[in-house]
C-alpha positions in Angstrom: -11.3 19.0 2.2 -10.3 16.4 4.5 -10.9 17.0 8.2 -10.4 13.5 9.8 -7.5 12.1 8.7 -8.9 8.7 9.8 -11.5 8.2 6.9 -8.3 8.6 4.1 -6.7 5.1 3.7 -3.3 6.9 2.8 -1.2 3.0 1.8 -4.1 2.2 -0.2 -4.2 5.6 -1.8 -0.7 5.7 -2.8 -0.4 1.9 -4.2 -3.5 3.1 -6.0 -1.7 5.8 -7.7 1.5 3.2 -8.1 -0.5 1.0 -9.9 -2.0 3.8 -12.0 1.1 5.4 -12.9 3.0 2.1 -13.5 -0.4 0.7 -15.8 -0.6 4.1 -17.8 3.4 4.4 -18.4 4.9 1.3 -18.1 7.8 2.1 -20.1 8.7 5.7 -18.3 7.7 4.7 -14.7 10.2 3.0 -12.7 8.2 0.9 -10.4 10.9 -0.6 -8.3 12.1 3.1 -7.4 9.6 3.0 -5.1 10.7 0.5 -3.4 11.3 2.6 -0.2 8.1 4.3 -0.1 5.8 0.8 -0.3 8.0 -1.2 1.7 7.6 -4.3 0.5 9.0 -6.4 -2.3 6.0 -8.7 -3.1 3.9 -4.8 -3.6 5.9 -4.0 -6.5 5.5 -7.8 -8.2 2.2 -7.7 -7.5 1.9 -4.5 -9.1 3.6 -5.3 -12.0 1.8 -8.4 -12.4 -1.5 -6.7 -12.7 -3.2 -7.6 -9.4 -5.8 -5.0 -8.4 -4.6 -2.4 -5.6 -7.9 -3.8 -3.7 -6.3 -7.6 -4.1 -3.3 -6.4 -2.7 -5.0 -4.3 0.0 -6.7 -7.5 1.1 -3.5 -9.5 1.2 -2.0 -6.9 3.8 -4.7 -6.6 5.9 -4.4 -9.6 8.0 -0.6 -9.4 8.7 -1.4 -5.2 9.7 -4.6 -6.8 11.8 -2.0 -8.9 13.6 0.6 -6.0 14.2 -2.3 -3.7 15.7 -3.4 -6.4 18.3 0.3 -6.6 19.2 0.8 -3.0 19.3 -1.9 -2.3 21.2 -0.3 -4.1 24.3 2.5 -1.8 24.4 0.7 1.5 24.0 0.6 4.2 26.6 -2.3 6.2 25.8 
């Protein structure tokens, strides 16, 4: 059971299970349907390319490092 939704890394979970499904069925998958659910282009090559979910993980981090410092300016609470 999860009780603190803070400790599950949901983006990383679901390119994780992207990447899974897309490695285990490449032929039945369709990878770039997904397109609206990871946002991002350069996800999907990078999945299809092989690179580790962990790689590109690391590869978003500093861009979504960037956009919380911004954010964080603008919040209320």
């Amino acid at each position: 059971m999860l009780d603190d939704r803070r400790l599950l890394d949901a983006p990383a979970l679901g390119l994780e299970l992207a990447s899974a499904l897309y490695r285990l069925y490449p032929g039945k998958f369709q990878i770039d349907r997904t397109l609206g659910l990871v946002g991002a282009r350069w996800v999907l090559q990078a999945i299809k390319e092989g690179e580790s979910p962990n790689e590109i993980v690391r590869r978003w981090q500093a861009p979504l490092d960037q956009f919380v410092r911004i954010r964080s300016k603008y919040l209320l609470y």
